[in-house]
N, C-alpha and C positions, 0 to 999 in steps of 0.2 A: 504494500500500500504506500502510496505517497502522500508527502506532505500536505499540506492545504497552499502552504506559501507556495511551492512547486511547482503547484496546478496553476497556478493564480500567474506565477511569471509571466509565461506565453501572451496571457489573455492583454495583461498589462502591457508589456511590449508589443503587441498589437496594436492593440488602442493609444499609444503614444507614435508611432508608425503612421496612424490613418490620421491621429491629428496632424504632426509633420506634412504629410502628404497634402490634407486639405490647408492647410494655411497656404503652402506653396502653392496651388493651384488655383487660389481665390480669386487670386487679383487678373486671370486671362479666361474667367467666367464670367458671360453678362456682354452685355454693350458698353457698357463705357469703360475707355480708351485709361493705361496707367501711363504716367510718362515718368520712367524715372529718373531722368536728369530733374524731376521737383520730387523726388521720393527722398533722393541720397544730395538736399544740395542742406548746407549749413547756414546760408540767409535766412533771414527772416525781416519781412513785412510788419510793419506795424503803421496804422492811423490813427489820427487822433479824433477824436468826439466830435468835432467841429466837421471833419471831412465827411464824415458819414449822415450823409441827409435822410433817403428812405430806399430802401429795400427794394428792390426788382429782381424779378424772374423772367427771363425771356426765351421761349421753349421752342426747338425749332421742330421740325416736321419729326424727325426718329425720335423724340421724348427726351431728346438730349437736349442741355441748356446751359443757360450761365447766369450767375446772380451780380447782377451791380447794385451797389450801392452810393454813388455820387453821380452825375455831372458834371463836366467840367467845360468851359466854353475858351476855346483858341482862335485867337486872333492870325487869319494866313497872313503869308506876304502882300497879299492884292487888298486887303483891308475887309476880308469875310469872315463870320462868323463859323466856326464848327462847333458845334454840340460834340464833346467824346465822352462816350462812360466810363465810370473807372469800374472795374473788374475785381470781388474780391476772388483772387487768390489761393 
C-alpha cells in the first residue's frame, strides 16, 4: 500500500503543470492583440487630475476599442485647429 502523500504527488504536479501551461497560453487566446514591447517596458505614464476630463469608449466594428480620456486641441502650421485624444494607456 502507498502512502497518501504519494498518491497525492502526481495529482499535485499535475495541476501545477496545467496551471503553468494555462497562464502561458492566456495571453494568445481571444481577440485582443498583447504587445509586449508594453508588457516588458519599465516606463510608466502618469496624469494629473486636471488632464483627465471625462471618460470615452470608442468601439470599433470587431468589439475592439480604446478608452480616452482628455482632449487636446493643436494649433497646425497653416493656423487650424485639431481636436487629438489623448489615449489612456
Amino acid at each position: 500500500m502507498t502512502l497518501p502523500l504519494r498518491r497525492g504527488v502526481p495529482i499535485v504536479a499535475g495541476c501545477f503543470v496545467a496551471m503553468v501551461a494555462a497562464v502561458l497560453a492566456a495571453p494568445f487566446i481571444g481577440s485582443t492583440s498583447l504587445t509586449f514591447s508594453r508588457v516588458f517596458t519599465t516606463s510608466v505614464r502618469s496624469y494629473m487630475h486636471a488632464d483627465i476630463h471625462d471618460l470615452q469608449r470608442v468601439e470599433r466594428a470587431g468589439g475592439e476599442g480604446d478608452v480616452f480620456f482628455a482632449n487636446r486641441d493643436i494649433v497646425t502650421r497653416s493656423g487650424g485647429v485639431v481636436r487629438r485624444r489623448i489615449a489612456a494607456d
